[in-house]
C-alpha positions as CSV (number, residue, x, y, z in Angstrom):
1,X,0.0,0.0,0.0
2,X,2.9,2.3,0.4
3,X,4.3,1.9,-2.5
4,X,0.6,2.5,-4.5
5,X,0.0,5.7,-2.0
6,X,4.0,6.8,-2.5
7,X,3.9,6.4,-6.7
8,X,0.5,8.0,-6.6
9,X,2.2,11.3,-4.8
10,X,5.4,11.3,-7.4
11,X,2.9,10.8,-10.4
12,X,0.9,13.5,-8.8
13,X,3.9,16.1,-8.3
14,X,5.4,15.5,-11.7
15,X,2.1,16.4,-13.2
16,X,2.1,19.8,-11.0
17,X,5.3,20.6,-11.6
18,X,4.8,20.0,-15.3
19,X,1.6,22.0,-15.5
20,X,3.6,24.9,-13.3
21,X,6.6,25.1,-15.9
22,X,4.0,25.5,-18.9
23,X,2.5,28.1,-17.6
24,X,5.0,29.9,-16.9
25,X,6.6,29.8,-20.6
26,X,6.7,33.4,-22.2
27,X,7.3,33.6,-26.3
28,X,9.7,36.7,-26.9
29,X,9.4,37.8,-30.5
30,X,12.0,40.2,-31.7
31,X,11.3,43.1,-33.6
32,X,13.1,43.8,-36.8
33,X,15.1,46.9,-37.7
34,X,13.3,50.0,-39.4
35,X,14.8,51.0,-42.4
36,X,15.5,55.1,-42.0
37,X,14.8,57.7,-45.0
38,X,13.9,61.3,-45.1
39,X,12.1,62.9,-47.2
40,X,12.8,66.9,-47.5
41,X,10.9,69.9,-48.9
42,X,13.0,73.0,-49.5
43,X,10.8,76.3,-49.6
44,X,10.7,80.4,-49.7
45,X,9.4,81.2,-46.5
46,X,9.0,85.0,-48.0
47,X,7.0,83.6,-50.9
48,X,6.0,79.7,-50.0
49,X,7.2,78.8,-53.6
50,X,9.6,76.1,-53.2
51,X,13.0,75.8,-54.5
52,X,13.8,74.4,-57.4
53,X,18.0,73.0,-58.0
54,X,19.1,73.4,-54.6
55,X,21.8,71.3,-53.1
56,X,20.5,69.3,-49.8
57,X,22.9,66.5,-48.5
58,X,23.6,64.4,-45.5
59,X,26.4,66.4,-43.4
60,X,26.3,64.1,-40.3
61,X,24.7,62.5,-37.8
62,X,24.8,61.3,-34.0
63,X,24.0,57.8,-33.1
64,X,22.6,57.0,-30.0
65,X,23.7,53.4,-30.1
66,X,27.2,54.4,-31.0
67,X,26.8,57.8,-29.0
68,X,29.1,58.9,-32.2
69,X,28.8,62.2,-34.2
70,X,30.0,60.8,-37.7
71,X,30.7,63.7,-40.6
72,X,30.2,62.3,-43.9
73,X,32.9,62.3,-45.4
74,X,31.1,63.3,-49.0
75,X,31.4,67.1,-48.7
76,X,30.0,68.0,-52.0
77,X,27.6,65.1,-52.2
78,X,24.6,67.1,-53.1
79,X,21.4,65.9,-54.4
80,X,19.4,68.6,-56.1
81,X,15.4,69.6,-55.2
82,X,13.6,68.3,-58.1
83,X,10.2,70.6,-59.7
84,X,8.6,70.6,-56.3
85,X,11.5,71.4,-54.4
86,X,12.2,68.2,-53.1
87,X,14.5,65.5,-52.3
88,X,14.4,61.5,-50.8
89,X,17.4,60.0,-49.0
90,X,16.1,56.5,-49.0
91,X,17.4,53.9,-46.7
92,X,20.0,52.9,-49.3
93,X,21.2,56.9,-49.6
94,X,21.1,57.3,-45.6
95,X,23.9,54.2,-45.7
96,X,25.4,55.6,-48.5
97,X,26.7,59.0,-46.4
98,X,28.9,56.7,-44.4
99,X,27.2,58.6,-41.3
100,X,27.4,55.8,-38.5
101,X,23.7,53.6,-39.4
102,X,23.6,49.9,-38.6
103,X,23.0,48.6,-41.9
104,X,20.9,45.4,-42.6
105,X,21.4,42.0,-45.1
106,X,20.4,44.5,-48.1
107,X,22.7,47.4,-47.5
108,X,19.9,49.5,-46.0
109,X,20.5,52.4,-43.2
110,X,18.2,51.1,-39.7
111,X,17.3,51.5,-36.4
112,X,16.5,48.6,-33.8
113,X,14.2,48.3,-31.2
114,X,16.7,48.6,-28.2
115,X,15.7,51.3,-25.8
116,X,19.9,52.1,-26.0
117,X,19.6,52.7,-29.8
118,X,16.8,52.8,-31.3
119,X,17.1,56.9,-31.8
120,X,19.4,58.3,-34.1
121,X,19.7,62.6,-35.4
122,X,20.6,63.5,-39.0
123,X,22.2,67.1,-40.0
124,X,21.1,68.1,-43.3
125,X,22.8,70.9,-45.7
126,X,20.9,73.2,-47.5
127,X,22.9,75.1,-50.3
128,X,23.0,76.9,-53.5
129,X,24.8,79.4,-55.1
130,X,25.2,82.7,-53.7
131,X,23.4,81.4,-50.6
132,X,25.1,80.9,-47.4
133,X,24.5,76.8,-46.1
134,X,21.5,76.0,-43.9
135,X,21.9,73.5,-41.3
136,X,19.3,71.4,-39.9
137,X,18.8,68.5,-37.6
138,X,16.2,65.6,-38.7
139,X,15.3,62.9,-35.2
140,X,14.7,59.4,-36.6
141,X,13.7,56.5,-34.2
142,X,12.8,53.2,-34.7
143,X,9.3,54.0,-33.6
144,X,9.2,57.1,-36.4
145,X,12.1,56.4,-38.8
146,X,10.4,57.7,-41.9
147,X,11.1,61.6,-41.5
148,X,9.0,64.1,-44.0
149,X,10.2,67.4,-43.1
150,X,9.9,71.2,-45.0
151,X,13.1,73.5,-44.6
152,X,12.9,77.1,-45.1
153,X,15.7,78.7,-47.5
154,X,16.3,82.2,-48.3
């Protein structure tokens, strides 16, 4: 009878201890990478026309994962505002500037989930001819990392 009562109370505990260790499972999925572009509107702020054929390019950007400021090092790397003064620096572009981004399997500029990196800031250049440079600062995160901004220029 012991031994009945005694396998009973090890069946019965291996069944508990089972039931508490499935219960207890958690499923962590990760998140993937953002891929990172910024789309830019250049525009007259005296008139609200937009410019048309001026220079914008990546001059730098800080890295929260790296805490690094990296310069470009393409100093006259200008792409020009098309008919309705603007420009797209895709993912592909953003990793192209050589300014710091983690880059995915396809060569493409992103940010990651991790509270530690997932924030990155982008310096633009505005220029043209006879124009002094315009410098502005675009925040990308992995929660926002499409950017659509409008620059004034005069």
């Amino acid at each position: 009878m012991f031994r009945r009562s005694f396998g009973s109370v090890l069946l019965l505990a291996a069944a508990l201890l089972a039931t508490a260790c499935t219960t207890r499972t958690r499923v962590v999925h990760a998140s993937p990478p953002a891929t990172v572009s910024i789309d830019v509107e250049v525009f007259d702020p005296v008139t609200g026309g937009v410019w048309e054929g001026v220079g914008v390019r990546i001059h730098g950007a800080w890295q929260e994962w790296s805490g690094c400021t990296c310069e470009s090092p393409f100093t006259d790397a200008f792409e020009l505002t098309d008919g309705f003064g603007r420009v797209t620096f895709s993912a592909y572009d953003l990793h192209a500037y050589q300014v710091g981004f983690p880059v995915d399997g396809y060569g493409r500029a992103v940010l990651g989930d991790h509270p530690a990196g997932d924030e990155a800031i982008v310096t633009l250049e505005v220029w043209a001819p006879g124009f002094r440079p315009v410098f502005f600062d675009v925040d990308l995160s992995w929660r926002r990392p499409d950017a659509v901004i409008a620059v004034p220029f005069q």
